[in-house]
C-alpha positions as a Markdown table, in Angstrom:
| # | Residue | x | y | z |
|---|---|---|---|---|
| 1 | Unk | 37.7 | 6.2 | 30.3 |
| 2 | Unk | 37.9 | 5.3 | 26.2 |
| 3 | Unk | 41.5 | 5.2 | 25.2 |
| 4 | Unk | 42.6 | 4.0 | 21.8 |
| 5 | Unk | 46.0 | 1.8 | 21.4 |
| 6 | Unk | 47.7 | 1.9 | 17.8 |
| 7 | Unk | 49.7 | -1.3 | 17.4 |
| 8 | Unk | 51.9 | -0.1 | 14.3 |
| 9 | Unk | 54.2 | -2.4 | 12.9 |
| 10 | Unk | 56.2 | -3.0 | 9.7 |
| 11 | Unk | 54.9 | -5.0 | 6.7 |
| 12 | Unk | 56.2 | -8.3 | 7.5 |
| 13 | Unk | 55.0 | -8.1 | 11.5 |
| 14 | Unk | 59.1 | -9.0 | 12.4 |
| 15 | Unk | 58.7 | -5.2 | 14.5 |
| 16 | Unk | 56.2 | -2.8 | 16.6 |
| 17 | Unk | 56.9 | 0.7 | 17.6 |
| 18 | Unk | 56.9 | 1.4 | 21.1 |
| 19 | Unk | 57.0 | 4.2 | 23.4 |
| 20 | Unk | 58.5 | 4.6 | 27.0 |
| 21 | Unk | 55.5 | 6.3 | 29.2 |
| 22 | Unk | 56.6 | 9.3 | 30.6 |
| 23 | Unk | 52.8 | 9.5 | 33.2 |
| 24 | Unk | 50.8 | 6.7 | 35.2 |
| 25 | Unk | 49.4 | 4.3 | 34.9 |
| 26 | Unk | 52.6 | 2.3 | 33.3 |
| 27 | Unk | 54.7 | 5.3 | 33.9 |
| 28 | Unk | 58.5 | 3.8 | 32.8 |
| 29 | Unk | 57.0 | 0.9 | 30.9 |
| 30 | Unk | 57.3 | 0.5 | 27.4 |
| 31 | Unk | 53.6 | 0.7 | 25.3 |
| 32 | Unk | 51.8 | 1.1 | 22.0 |
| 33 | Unk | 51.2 | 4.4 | 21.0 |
| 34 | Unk | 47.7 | 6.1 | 21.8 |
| 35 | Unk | 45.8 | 7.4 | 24.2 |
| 36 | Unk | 42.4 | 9.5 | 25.8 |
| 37 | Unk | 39.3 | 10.0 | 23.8 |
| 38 | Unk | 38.1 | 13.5 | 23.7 |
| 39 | Unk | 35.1 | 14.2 | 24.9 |
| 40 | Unk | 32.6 | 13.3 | 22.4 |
| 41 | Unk | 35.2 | 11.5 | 19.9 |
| 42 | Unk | 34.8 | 8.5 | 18.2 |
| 43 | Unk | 37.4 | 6.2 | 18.5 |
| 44 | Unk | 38.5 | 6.2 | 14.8 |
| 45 | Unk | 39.1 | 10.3 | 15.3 |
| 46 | Unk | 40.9 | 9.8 | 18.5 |
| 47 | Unk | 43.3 | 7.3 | 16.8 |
| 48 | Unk | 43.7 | 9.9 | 13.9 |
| 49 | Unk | 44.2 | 12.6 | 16.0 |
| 50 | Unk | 46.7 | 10.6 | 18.7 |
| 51 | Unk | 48.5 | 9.2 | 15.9 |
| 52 | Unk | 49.4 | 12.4 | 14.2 |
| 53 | Unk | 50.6 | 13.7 | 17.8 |
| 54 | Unk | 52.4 | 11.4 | 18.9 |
| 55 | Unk | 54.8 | 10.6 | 15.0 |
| 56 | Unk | 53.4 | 13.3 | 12.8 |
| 57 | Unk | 51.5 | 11.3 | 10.8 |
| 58 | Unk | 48.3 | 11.5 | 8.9 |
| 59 | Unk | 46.5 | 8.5 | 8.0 |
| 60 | Unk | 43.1 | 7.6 | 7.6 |
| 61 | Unk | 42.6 | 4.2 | 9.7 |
| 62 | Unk | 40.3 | 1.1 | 9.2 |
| 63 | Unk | 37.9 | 0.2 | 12.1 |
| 64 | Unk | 39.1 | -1.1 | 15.0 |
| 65 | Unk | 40.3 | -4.8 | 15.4 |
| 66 | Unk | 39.4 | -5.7 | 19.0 |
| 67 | Unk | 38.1 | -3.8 | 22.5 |
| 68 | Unk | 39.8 | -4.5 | 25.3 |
| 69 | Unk | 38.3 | -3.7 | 28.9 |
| 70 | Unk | 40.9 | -3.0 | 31.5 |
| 71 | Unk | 40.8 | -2.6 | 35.1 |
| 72 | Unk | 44.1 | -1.4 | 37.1 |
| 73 | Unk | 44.1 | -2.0 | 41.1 |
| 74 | Unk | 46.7 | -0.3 | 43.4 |
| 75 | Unk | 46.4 | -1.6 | 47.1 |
| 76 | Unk | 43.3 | -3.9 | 46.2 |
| 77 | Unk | 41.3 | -0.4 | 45.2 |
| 78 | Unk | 40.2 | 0.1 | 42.0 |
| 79 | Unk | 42.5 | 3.0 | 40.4 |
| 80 | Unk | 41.4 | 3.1 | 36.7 |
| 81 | Unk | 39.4 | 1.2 | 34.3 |
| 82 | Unk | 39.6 | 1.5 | 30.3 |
| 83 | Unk | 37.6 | 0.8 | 27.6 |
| 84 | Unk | 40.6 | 0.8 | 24.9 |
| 85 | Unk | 39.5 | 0.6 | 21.2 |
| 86 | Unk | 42.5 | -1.8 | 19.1 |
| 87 | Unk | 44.0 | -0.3 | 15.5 |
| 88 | Unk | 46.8 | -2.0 | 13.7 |
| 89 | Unk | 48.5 | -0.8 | 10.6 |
| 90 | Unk | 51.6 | -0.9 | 9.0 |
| 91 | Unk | 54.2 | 1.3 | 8.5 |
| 92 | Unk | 58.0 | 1.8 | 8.0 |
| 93 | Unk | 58.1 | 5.5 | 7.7 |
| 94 | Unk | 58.0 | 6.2 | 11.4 |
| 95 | Unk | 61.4 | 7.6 | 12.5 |
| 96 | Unk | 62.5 | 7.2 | 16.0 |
| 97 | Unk | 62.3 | 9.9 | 18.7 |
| 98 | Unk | 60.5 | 11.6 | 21.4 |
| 99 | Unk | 56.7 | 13.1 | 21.8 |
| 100 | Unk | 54.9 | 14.6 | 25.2 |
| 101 | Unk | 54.1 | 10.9 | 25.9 |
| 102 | Unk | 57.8 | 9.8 | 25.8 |
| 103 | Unk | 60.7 | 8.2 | 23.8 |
| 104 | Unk | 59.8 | 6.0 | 20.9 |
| 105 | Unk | 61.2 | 3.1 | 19.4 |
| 106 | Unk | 61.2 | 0.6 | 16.9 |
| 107 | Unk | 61.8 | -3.1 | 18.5 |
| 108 | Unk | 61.5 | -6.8 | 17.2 |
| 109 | Unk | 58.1 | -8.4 | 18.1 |
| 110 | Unk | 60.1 | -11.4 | 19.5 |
| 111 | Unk | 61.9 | -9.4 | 22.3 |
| 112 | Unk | 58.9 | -8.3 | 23.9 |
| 113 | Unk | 58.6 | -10.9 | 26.5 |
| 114 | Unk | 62.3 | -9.7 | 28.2 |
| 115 | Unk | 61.5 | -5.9 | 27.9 |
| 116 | Unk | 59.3 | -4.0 | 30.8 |
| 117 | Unk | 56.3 | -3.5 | 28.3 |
| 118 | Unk | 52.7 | -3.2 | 29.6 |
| 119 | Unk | 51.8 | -6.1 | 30.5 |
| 120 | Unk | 47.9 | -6.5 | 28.9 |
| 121 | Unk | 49.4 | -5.3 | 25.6 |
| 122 | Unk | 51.8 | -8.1 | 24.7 |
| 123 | Unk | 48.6 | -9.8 | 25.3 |
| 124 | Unk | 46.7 | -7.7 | 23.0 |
| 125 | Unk | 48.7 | -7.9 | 20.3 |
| 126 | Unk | 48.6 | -11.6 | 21.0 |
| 127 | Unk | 45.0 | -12.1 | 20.6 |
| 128 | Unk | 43.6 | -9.0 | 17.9 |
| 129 | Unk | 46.9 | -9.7 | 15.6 |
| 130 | Unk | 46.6 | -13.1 | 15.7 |
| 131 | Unk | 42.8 | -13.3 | 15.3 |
| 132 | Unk | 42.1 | -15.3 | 18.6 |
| 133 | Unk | 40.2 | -12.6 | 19.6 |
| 134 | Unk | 37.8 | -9.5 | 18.8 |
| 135 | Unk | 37.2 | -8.8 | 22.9 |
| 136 | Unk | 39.4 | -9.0 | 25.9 |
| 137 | Unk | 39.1 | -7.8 | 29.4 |
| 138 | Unk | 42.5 | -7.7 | 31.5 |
| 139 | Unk | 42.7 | -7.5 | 34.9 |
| 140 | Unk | 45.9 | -6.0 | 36.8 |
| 141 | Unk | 47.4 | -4.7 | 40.1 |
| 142 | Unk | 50.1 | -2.4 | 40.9 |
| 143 | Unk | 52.5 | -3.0 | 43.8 |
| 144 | Unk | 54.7 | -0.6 | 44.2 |
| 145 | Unk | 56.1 | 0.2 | 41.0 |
| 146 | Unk | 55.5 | -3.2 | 39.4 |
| 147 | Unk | 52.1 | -4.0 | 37.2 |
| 148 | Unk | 51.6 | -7.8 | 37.5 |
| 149 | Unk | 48.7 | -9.3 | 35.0 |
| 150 | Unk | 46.0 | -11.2 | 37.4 |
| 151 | Unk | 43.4 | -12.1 | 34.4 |
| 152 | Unk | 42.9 | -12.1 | 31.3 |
| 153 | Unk | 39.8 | -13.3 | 29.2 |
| 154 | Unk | 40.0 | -13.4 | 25.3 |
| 155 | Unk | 36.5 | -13.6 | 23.9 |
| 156 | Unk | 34.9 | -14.3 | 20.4 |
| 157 | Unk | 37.9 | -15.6 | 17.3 |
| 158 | Unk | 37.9 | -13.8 | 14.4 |
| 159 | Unk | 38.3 | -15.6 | 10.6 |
């Protein structure tokens, strides 16, 4: 499945906007905004597209940053796998509230590592943001309502 994560954050990086999944997988954790490609959609459209959905806002966005390649077990079976597409852009315009996805809200990059936030994308934002990376593949298993990272490769630094 091609999904499409849109790390947005203000000018000076100090916050990231997050929302509260409301559906599996990650259901109660806290995540960038984004989601499904449509069938046939590139993944600059589906950012467009899920970004206006999920704050109301149109923006043309610049390629994505990174590609990420997840796989999700839940009783040592494999339950999903992703092929999620990276955008990053900045913005302070984004007002806090609710979408079909869930509750969004603005929080300070540092406090990430206390909060219940998908696990793969604090490491995301780690690698793309921070140019370590243009390609990751995370690896993670679900245990009754807790995702624990196993893995998680970082491949090919950017300049």
């Amino acid at each position: 499945m091609k999904i499409v994560n849109l790390c947005i954050t203000t000018p000076n990086n100090e916050r990231i906007l997050l929302i509260n999944r409301k559906k599996e997988p990650y259901q109660g954790y806290w995540a960038m905004p984004g989601g499904k490609n449509e069938k046939g959609e590139s993944y600059e459209l589906a950012a467009i597209r899920e970004l206006k959905e999920e704050t109301g806002i149109i923006r043309k966005l610049q390629e994505p940053i990174g590609f990420c390649i997840e796989e999700i077990k839940e009783n040592g079976q494999l339950k999903y796998s992703f092929e999620i597409a990276f955008f990053q852009f900045f913005s302070e315009q984004i007002k806090i509230g609710n979408c079909a996805e869930g509750n969004f809200e603005w929080f300070n990059l540092t406090d990430l590592e206390k909060m219940r936030v998908i696990p793969s994308d604090i490491m995301m934002l780690d690698a793309f943001c921070n140019k370590r990376a243009n390609y990751t593949e995370s690896f993670v298993e679900k245990v009754k309502q807790d995702y624990t990272q196993r893995n998680f490769f970082s491949i090919g630094g950017r300049t």
